[in-house]
C-alpha positions as CSV (number, residue, x, y, z in Angstrom):
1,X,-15.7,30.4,-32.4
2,X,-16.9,29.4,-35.9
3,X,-17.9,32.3,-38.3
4,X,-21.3,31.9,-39.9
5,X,-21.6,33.6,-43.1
6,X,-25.4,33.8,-44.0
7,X,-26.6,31.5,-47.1
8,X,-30.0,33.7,-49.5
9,X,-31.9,31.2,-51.1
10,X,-31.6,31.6,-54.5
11,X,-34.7,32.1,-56.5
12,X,-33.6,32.1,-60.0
13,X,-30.7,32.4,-62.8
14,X,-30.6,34.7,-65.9
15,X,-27.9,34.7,-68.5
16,X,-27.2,37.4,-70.7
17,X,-25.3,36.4,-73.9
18,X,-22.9,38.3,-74.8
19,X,-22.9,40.6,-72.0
20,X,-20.4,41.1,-69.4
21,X,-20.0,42.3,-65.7
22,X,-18.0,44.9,-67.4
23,X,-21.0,46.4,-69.9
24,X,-21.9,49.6,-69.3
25,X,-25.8,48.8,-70.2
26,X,-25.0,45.8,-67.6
27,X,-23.3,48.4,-65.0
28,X,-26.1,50.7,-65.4
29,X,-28.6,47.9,-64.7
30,X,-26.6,47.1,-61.7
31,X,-26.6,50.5,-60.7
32,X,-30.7,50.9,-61.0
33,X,-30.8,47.9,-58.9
34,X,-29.4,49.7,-56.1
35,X,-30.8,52.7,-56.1
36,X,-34.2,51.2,-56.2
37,X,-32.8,48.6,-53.1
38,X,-33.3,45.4,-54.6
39,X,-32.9,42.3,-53.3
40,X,-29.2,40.5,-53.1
41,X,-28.2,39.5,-56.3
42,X,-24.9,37.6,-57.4
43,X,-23.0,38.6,-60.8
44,X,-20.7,35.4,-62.3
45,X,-19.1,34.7,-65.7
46,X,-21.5,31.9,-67.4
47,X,-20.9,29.9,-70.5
48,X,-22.0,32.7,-73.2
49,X,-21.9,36.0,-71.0
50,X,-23.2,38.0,-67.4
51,X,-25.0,35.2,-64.8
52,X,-27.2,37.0,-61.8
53,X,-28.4,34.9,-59.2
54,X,-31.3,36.7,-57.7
55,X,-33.0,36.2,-54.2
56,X,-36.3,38.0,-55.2
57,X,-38.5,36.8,-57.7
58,X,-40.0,40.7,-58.4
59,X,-36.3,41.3,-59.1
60,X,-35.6,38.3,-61.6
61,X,-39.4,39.4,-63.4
62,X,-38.0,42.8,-63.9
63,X,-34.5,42.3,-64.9
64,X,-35.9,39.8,-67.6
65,X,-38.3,42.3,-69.3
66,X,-35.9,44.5,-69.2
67,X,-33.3,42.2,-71.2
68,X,-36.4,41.4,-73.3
69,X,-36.5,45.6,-74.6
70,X,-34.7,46.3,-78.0
């Protein structure tokens, strides 16, 4: 039997310099994401800081004004 494992397309990439999985303003963005059931998103170590994959554009649009906010 051969195990499928189930491919999201992947709409877009954000970086955040600097950051890390390990922030807590990046945990507590994680932790909004959830609790407002988001789509699937995927958190990697880029070249200058936190990567997220998304696999919603409504998601990617919010998380990018929101890293846009001083």
């Amino acid at each position: 039997m051969v195990k499928r494992r189930k491919q999201d397309e992947v709409v877009g990439v954000l970086e955040f310099k600097g950051m890390t999985a390990d922030d807590p303003k990046f945990q507590s963005w994680t932790a909004d994401h959830r609790e407002r059931n988001g789509g699937n998103i995927r958190v990697s170590l880029g070249a200058t800081g936190a990567r997220v994959m998304f696999t919603k554009e409504a998601d990617m649009t919010f998380w990018k004004a929101r890293s846009e906010k001083k």
